[in-house]
C-alpha positions in Angstrom: -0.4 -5.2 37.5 0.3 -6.3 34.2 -1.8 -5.2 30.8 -3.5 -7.9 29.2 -2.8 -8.1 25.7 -4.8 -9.4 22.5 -2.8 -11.8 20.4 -3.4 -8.9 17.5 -1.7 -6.5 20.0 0.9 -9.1 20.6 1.6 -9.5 16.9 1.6 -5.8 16.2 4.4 -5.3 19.3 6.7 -7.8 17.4 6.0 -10.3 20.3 5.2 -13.9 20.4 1.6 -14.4 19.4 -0.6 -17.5 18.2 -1.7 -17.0 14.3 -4.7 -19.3 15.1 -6.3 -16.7 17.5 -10.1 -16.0 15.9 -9.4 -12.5 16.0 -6.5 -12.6 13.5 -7.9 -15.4 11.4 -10.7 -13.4 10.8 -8.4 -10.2 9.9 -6.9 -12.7 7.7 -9.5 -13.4 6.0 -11.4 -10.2 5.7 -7.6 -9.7 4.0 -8.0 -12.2 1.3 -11.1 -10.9 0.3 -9.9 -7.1 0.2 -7.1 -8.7 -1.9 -9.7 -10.1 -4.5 -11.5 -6.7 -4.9 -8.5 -4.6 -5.3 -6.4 -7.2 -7.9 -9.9 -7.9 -10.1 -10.8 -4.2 -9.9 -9.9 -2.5 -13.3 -11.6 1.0 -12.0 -8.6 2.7 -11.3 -10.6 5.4 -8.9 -12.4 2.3 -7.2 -9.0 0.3 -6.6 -7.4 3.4 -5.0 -10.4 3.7 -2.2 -10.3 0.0 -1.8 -6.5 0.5 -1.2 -7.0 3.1 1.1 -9.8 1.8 3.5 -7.0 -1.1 3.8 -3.9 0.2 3.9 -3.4 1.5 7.5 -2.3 4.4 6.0 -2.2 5.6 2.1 -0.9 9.0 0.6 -1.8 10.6 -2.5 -1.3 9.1 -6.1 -1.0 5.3 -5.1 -0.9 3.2 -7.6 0.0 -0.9 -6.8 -0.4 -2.4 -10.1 -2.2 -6.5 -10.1 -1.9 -8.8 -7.6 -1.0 -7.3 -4.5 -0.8 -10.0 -1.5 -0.6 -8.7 2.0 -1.4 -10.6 5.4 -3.6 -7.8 6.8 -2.9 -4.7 5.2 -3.9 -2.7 7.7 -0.2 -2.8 9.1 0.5 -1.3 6.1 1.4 2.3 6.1 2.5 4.2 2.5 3.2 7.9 1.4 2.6 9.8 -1.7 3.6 9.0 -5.1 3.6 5.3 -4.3 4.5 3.2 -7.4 4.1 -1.1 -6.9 4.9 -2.9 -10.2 2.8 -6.4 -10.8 3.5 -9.4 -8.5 4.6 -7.6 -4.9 4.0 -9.2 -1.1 3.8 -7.1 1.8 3.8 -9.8 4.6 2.2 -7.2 7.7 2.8 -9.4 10.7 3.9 -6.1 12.1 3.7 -2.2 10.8 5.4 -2.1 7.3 6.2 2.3 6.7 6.9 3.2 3.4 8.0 6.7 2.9 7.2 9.2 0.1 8.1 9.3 -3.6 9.0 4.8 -3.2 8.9 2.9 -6.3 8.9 -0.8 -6.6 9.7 -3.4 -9.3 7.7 -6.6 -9.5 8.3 -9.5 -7.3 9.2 -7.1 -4.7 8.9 -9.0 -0.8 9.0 -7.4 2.3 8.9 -9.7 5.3 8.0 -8.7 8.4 7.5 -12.6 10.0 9.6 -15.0 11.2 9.1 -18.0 13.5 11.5 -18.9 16.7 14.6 -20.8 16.2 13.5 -23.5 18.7 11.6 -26.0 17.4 9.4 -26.5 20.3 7.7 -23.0 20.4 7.6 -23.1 16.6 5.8 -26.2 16.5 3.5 -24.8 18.9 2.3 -22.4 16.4 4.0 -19.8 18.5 5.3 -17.0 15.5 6.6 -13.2 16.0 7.4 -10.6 13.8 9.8 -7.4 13.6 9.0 -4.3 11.5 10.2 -2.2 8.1 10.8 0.8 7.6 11.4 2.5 4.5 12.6 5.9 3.9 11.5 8.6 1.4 12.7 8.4 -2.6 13.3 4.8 -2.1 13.8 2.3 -5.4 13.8 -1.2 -5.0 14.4 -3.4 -8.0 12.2 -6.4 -9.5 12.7 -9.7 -7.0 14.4 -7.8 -4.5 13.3 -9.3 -0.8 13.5 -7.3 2.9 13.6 -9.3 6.0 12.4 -8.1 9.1 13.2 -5.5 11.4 15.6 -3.9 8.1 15.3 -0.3 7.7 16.2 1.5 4.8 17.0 5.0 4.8 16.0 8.1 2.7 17.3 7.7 -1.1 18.3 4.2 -0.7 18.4 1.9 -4.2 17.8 -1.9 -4.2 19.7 -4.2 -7.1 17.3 -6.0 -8.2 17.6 -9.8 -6.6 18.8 -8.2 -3.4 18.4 -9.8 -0.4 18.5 -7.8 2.4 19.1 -8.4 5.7 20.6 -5.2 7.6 19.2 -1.5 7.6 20.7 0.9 4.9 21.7 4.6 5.6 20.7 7.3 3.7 21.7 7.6 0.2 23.3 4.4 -0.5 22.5 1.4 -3.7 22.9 -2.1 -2.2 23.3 -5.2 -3.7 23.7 -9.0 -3.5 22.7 -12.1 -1.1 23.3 -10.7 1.7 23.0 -7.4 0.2 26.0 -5.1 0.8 26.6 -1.3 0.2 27.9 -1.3 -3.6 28.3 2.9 -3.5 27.0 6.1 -2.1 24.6 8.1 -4.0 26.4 12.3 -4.5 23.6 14.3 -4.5 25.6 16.8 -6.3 25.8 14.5 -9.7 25.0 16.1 -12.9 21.6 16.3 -14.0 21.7 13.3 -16.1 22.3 11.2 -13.6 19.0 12.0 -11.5 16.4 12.0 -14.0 15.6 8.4 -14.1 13.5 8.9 -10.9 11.7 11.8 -12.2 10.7 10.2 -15.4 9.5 6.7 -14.2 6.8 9.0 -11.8 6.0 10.6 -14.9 6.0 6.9 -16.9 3.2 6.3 -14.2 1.4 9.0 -14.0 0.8 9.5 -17.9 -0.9 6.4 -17.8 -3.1 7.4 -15.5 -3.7 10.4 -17.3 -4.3 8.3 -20.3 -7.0 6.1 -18.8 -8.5 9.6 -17.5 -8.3 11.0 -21.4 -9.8 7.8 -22.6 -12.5 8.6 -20.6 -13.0 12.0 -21.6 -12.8 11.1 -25.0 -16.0 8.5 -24.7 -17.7 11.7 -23.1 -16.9 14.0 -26.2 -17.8 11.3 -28.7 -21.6 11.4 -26.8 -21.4 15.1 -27.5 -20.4 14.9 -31.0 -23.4 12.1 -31.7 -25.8 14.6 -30.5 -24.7 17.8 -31.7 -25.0 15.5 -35.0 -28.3 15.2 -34.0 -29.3 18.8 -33.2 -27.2 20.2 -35.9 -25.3 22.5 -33.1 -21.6 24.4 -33.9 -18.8 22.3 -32.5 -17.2 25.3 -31.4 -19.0 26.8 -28.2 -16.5 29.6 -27.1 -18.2 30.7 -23.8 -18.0 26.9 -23.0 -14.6 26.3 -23.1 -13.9 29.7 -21.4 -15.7 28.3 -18.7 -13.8 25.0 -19.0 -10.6 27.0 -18.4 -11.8 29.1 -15.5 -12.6 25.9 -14.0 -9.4 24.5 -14.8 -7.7 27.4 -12.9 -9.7 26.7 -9.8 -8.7 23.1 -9.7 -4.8 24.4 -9.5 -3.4 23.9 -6.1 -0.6 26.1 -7.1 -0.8 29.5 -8.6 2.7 28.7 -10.7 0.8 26.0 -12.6 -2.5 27.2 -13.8 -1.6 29.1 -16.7 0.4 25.7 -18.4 -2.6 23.8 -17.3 -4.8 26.2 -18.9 -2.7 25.8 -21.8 -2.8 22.3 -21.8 -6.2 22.1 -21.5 -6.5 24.6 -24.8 -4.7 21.8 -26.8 -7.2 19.0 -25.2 -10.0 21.3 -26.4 -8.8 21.8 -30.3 -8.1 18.1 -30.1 -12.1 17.0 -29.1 -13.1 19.8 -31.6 -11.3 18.1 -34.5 -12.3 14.7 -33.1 -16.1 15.9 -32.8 -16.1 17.1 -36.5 -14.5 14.2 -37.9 -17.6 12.0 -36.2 -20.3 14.5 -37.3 -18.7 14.6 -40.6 -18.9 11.0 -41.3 -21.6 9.9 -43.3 
């Protein structure tokens, strides 16, 4: 006996489906307005839960800079350390997988719909779509554009412009229209050769950290105005001690805390010169 299937089912299997079905204009829809929250949302904290209720899937440290466009999004499926410059389009007719540690230029497109070649069933509003899959430590460059059913493998870099229509092995850079295999990546090149990765993650995660300062900062400038007030010593020792016990707890690794500790002992002098500056102004 054969399974009944929904049209969303249909759609998700890469078969022919109908787009009008209620069911999947109303995912449509409830996609549209996802999309408004998450590209007007300048919360950082708020856009990353509204990405993750829907994303299928979402890793840690995801960060998909303004405006995001994406059929569904709950085809969408993405790993940590997840980097999307401004302008990108995820069309989720089926599952899109992004591994770990991916960055993304602007303007990047992955297309996972496509229509039949005969006119008749097109023209019937018959569609279908094929998935992507995209490895870990994965670059793709600004304007680059993935059809479906591509899969790119582990280390893979996209030229920016790219078009591409076959999968990728691992550790290749393709480029062109079709793209094509321009080299291999050695894993075993010097140092200076691999650290343009490393630091973009770091570009994007220091301005996180900045917005997260910035916010600090507002909370240590209400501390100054009303030890001002009070007439209380800037420098509470016991409190900061406590601040770096805390800081140590917060460590998920044991090599880290003491740098973070340190770190945080520069933060500290930092608001206490900030604090007396305020307090000392007239």
């Amino acid at each position: 006996m054969e399974t009944f299937k929904s049209e969303k089912q249909k759609m998700i299997d890469g078969e022919l489906y109908f787009a009008s079905d209620p069911e999947l204009s109303a995912g449509r829809q409830h996609a549209r307005e996802q999309m408004k929250l998450i590209n007007n949302e300048m919360d950082k904290q708020t856009r990353k839960e509204l990405i993750e209720e829907t994303f299928g899937t979402a890793g840690s440290n995801v960060y998909i800079e303004p405006n995001l466009k994406f059929d569904y999004g709950f085809n969408i499926h993405v790993g940590k350390n997840f980097y999307a410059n401004f302008d990108n389009i995820f069309l989720d007719i089926c599952p899109i997988r992004i591994g770990d540690n991916c960055m993304f230029g602007p303007n990047v497109q992955l297309y996972t719909a496509s229509h039949p070649l005969n006119p008749g069933k097109r023209n019937s509003g018959l569609e279908f779509g094929k998935p992507i899959t995209i490895g870990d430590n994965v670059w793709i460059g600004g304007g680059a554009v993935v059809v479906p059913g591509v899969t790119l493998g582990n280390n893979v870099v996209v030229a920016a412009g790219a078009v591409v229509t076959k999968s990728v092995p691992d550790d290749c850079v393709v480029g062109g229209n079709p793209a094509a295999i321009i080299k291999t990546i050695d894993e075993t090149a010097p140092a200076a050769e691999t650290l343009d990765g490393p630091r973009k993650k770091i570009d994007a995660l220091d301005r996180e950290i900045t917005s997260l300062l910035e916010q600090r900062m507002d909370a240590v400038l209400e501390i100054a105005e009303i030890k001002k007030k009070q007439g209380t010593e800037i420098f509470d020792p016991s409190r900061e001690q406590k601040v770096l016990e805390k800081i140590a707890s917060y460590a998920k690794k044991d090599e880290y805390k003491i740098v973070l500790q340190e770190t945080y002992e520069g933060i500290m002098a930092a608001s206490r010169a900030f604090q007396k500056e305020q307090i000392d102004k007239a």
